[in-house]
C-alpha positions in Angstrom: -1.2 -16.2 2.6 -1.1 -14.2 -0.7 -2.3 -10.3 0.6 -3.0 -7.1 -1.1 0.2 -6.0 -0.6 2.2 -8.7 -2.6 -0.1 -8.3 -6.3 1.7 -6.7 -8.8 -0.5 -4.2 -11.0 -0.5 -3.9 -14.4 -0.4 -0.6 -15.5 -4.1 -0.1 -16.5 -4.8 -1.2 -13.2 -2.7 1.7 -11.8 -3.7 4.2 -14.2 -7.4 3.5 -13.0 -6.1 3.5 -9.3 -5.1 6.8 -10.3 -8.4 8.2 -12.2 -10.3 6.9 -9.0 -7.9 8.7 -6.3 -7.3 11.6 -8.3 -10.8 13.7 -7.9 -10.8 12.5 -4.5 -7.4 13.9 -3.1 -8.4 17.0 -4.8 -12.0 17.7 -3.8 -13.1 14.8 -0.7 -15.7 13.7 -4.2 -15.1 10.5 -5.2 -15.3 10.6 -8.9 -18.8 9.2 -10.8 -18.4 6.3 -12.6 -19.6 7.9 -15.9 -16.6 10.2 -16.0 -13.7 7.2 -15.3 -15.3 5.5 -17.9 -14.3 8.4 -20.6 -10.8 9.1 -19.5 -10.8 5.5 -20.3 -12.7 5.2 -23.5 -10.7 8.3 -24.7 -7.9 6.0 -24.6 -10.0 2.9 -26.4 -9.8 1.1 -23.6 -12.5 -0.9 -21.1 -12.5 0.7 -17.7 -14.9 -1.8 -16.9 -12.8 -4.9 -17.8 -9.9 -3.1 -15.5 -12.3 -2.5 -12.7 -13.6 -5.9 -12.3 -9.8 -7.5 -13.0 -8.8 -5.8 -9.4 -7.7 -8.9 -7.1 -10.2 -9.1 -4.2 -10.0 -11.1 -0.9 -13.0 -13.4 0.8 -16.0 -12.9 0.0 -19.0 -10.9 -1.7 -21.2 -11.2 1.2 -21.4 -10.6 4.3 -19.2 -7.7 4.1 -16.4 -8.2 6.4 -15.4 -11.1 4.6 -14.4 -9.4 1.6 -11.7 -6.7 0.5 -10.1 -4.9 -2.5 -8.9 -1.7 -4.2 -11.9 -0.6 -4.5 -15.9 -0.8 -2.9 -17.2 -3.9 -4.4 -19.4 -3.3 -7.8 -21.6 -5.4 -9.6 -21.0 -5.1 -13.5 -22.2 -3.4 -15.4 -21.4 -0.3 -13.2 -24.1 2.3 -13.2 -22.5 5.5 -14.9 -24.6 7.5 -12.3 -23.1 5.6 -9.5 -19.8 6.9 -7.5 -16.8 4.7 -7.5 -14.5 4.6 -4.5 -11.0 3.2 -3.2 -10.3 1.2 -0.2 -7.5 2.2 1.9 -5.5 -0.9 0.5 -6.2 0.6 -2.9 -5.1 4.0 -1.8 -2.1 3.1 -0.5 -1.1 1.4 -3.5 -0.4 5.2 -5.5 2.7 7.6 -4.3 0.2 10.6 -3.6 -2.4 8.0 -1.9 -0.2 7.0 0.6 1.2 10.7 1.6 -3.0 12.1 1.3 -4.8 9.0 2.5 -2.5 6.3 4.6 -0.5 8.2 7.0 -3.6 10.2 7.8 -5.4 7.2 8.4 -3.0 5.4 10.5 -2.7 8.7 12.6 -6.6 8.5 12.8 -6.4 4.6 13.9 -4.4 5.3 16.5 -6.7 8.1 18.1 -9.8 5.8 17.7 -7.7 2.9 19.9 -6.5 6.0 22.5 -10.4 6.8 23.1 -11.6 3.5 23.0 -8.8 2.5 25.7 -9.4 5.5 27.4 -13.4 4.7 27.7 -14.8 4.9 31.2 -15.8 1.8 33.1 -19.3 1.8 34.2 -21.1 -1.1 36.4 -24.9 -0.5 34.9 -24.1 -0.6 30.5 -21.4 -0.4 28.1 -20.4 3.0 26.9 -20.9 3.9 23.9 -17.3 5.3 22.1 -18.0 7.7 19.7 -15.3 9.7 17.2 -16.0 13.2 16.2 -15.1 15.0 13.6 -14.4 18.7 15.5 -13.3 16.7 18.1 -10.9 14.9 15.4 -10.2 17.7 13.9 -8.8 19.4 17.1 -6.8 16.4 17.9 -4.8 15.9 15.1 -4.8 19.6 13.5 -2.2 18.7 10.9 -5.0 16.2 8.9 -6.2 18.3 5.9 -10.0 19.7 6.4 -11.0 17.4 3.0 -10.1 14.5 4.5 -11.5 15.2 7.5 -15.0 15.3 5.8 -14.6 12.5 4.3 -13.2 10.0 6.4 -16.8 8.6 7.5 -16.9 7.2 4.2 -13.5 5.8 4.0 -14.2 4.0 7.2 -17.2 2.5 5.7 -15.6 0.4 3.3 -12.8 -0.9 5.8 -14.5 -4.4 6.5 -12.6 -4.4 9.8 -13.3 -1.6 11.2 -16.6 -0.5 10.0 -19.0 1.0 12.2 -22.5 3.1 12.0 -22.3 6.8 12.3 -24.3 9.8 11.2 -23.7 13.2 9.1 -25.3 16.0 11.4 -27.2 19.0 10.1 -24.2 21.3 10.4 -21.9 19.2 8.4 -20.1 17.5 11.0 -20.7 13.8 11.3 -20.1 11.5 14.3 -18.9 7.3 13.9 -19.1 4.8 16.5 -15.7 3.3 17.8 -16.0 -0.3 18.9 -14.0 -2.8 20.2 -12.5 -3.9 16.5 -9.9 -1.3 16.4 -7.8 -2.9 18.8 -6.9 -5.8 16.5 -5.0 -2.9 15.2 -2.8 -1.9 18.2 0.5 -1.5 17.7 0.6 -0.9 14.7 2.6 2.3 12.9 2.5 1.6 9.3 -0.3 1.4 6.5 1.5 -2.1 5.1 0.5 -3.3 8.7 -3.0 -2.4 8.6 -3.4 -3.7 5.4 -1.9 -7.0 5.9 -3.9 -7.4 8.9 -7.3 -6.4 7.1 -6.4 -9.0 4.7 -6.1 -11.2 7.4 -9.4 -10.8 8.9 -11.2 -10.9 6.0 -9.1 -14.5 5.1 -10.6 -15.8 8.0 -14.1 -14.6 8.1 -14.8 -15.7 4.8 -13.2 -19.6 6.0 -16.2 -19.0 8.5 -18.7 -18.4 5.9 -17.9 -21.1 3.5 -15.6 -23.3 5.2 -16.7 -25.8 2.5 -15.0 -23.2 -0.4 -11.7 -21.8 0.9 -9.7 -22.4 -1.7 -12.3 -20.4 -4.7 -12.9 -17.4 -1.7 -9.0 -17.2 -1.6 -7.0 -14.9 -3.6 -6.0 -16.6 -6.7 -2.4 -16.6 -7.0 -1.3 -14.2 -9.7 0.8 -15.0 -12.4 4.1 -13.2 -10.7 4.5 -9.8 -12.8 7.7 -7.0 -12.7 9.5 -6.8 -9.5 10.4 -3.4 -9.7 7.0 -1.4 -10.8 6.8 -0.6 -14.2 5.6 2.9 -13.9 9.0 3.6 -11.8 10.8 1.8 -14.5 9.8 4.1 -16.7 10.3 7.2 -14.8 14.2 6.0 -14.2 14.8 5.6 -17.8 12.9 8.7 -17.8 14.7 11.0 -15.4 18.4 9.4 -16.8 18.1 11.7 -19.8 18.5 14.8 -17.3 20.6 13.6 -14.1 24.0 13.8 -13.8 23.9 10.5 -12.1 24.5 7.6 -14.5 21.6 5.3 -14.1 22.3 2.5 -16.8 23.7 -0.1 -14.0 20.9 0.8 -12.1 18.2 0.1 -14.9 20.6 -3.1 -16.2 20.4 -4.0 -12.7 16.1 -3.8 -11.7 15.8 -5.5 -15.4 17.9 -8.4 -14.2 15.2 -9.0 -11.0 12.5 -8.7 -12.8 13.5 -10.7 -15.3 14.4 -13.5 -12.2 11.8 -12.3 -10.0 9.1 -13.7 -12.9 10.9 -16.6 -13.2 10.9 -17.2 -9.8 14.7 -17.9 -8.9 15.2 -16.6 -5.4 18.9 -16.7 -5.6 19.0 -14.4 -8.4 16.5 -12.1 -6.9 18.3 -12.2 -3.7 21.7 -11.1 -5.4 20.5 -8.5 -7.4 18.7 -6.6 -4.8 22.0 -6.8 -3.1 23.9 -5.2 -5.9 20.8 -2.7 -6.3 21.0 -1.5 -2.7 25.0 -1.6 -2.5 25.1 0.5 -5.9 22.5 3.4 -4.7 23.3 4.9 -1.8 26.0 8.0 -3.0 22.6 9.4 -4.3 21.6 9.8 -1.0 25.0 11.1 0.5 26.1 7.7 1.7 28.1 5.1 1.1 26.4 2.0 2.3 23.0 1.1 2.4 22.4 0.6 6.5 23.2 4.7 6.5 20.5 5.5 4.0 18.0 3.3 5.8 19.0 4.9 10.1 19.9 8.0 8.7 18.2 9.7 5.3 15.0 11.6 5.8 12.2 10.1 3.9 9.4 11.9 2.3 7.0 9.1 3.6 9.2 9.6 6.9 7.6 6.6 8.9 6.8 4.3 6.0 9.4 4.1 3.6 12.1 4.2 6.5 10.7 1.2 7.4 10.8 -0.1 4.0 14.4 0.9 3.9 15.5 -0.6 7.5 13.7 -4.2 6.6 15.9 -3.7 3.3 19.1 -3.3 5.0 18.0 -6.0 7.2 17.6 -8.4 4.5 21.4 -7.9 3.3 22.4 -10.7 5.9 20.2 -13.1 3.9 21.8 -11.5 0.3 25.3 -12.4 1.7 24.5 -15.7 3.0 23.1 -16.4 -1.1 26.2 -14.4 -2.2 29.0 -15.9 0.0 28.1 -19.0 1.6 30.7 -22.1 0.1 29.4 -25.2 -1.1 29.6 -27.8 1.7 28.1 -30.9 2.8 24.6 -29.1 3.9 21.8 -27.7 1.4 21.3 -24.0 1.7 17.6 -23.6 0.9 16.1 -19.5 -0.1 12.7 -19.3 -1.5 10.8 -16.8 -2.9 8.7 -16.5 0.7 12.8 -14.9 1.8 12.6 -12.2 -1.0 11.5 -8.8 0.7 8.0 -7.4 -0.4 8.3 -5.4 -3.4 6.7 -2.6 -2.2 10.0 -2.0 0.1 12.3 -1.8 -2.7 9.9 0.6 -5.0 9.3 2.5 -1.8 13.3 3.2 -1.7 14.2 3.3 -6.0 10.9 6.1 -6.0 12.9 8.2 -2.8 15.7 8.0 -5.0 14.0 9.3 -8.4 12.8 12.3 -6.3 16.6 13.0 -5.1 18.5 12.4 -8.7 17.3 16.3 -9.8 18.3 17.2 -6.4 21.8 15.9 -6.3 25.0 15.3 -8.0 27.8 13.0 -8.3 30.9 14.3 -6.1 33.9 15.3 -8.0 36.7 13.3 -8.7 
C-alpha cells in the first residue's frame, strides 16, 4: 500500500509545507489563507494549484476515511479561512518533526497510559478525559504553544479524533477513547503515520467498497530519491567544508537517477556506497557505529532511520556480492529502504560537516 510516507514532494509542495508550518511553530496560529496566497503570488506562482496537488488518502467524507498534509479544503479556498497541517504533513519538514512529531508521539503515549490506567466500574463506562494543566504537568518539557494548541492538531487526526472543549480560562479538556490503542507500541512519528494511513485505507474500502481503486492513493510518478532541497543544501554547504563532498553528491545523483528509473539493483548498490563512504563525518569508520552509537538531533527518530539503514546493508551485499548461479536472485523496489531514512541520515550529516573536519594525514 502506497502511504504518506513514501510520496516524494516537489519543491513547491515543500516550500508551502513550509509557509503553512512556519506561523504555526512560531505563534500556536495557523496562518490565514490570504497571507500563503501572497508569499506565493510574490513569487508568480499558484498556491492554490499546490495546495490542491497534495496527495490525499480515502476519502472526502465521512472524515475518518480520509487523510493528507493538510485539513481538507474545498477550492477555491476562502482567503479569510485558516489553513492547517496534519501531523503527516508536519512531519514531512526538519523543524516539523523536532516542534510537532516527537511532541506528539510523547502526547500519544500519555493518552494510551490514562486510558489503560482508567478505572473499572460495574454501573457505566468512564469517561477518559486529557487535560491540558494536567498535560502540561506530565510532560513539562512540551513547549507552552503547543500545548495550546494541540486540541486542534488532534482534530484533524482522523484516527484519533475526539470531542473536547476550550474552558473559559484558556485551558481546554479532549476526550480519550478507546482509538488510541491502535497506536500502542509505537515510538516513532513514521509509525503513527503509516498506521493512520492504514486506517483511513480501510475505512474508506468500507465506505465505497464498490470504488477502491479511485479512493486509493494514485501512485505517483516516482520523483528524486534523495530530496531535492537537501541536494541542494550539500552542493550548498561543499563550498565551505573541509570535507570533500563531490563523491557524495556524484554518488545521491547516481540513485536518483536509478531510483526514477526504477532499477533496484542500482539503488540498492549505491546506498551501499553512500552509507560506506559517510561515516568519518561522524567520527566513524563504518556505518553500523554511526547508526548504535552517534547522537542524533531527532535522537529517537533518525536513529531509527539510521539502524534500519545499517540493517538493510545485508540486503546491499547480497545485490553487490552474490555470484551468478543456477537460482534467480530477485530485489524489487518494495526491498529499497524508505527514503525518508536515508534523508533523515545525509540532513544529520549536513548539520555535522561545519562542525567537523577531516583527520590529518
Amino acid at each position: 500500500m502506497t502511504t504518506l510516507l513514501h510520496v516524494t514532494l516537489t519543491p513547491d509542495q515543500r516550500s508551502l509545507l513550509t509557509a503553512i508550518a512556519q506561523p504555526w511553530i512560531e505563534t500556536g496560529e495557523w496562518p490565514l489563507w490570504a497571507n500563503v496566497q501572497h508569499e506565493f503570488d510574490m513569487r508568480g506562482q499558484d498556491s492554490d494549484a499546490v495546495f490542491h496537488s497534495l496527495p490525499r488518502m480515502g476519502n472526502e467524507a465521512p472524515f475518518a476515511s480520509g487523510y493528507g498534509y493538510t485539513a481538507p479544503m474545498r477550492a477555491p479556498i476562502d482567503p479569510g479561512h485558516r489553513v492547517r497541517l496534519t501531523v503527516a504533513g508536519a512531519s514531512r519538514l526538519p523543524k516539523g518533526r523536532m516542534a510537532v512529531g516527537e511532541p506528539f508521539m510523547r502526547t500519544l503515549r500519555h493518552m494510551i497510559d490514562l486510558y489503560t490506567s482508567r478505572p473499572i466500574l460495574t454501573d457505566k463506562v468512564p469517561t477518559v478525559i486529557l487535560r491540558s494543566g494536567e498535560l502540561a504537568a506530565a510532560l513539562p518539557d512540551l513547549q507552552p504553544w503547543f500545548v495550546k494548541a494541540l486540541p486542534d492538531l488532534l482534530s484533524y487526526e482522523p484516527a484519533i479524533s475526539t470531542g473536547g472543549a476550550h474552558l473559559g480560562d484558556g485551558s481546554w479538556e479532549r476526550e480519550v477513547t478507546r482509538s488510541v490503542l491502535q497506536f500502542r507500541g509505537m515510538h516513532t512519528v513514521e509509525e503513527y503515520i503509516e498506521k493512520t494511513c492504514e486506517i483511513v485505507a480501510a475505512n474508506a474500502t468500507q465506505y465505497a467498497p464498490t470504488v477502491v481503486e479511485e479512493v486509493a492513493v494514485a501512485e505517483p510518478s516516482r520523483g528524486a530519491y534523495v530530496d531535492v532541497d537537501l541536494m541542494a543544501e550539500l552542493e550548498t554547504v561543499a563550498a565551505t567544508t573541509r570535507w570533500k563532498v563531490h563523491k557524495l553528491i556524484a554518488l545521491c545523483q547516481g540513485l536518483n537517477d536509478a531510483y526514477v528509473a526504477g532499477n533496484p539493483y542500482a539503488c540498492a548498490a549505491m546506498i551501499r556506497s553512500i552509507l560506506d563512504h559517510i561515516p568519518p563525518v561522524f567520527g566513524h569508520t563504518d556505518f553500523k557505529h554511526v547508526a548504535s552509537q552517534h547522537v542524533f538531533t531527532m535522537k529517537r527518530n533518525d536513529k531509527t532511520h539510521a539502524q534500519k539503514l545499517a540493517a538493510f546493508k545485508d540486503i546491499a551485499d547480497d545485490v553487490m556480492h552474490r555470484p551468478i548461479g543456477h537460482t534467480v536472485p530477485r530485489i524489487s523496489m518494495d526491498d529499497i529502504p524508505e527514503p525518508i531514512r536515508l534523508n533523515a541520515v545525509l540532513n544529520e550529516m549536513v548539520v555535522m560537516l561545519p562542525k567537523t573536519a577531516p583527520p590529518t594525514t
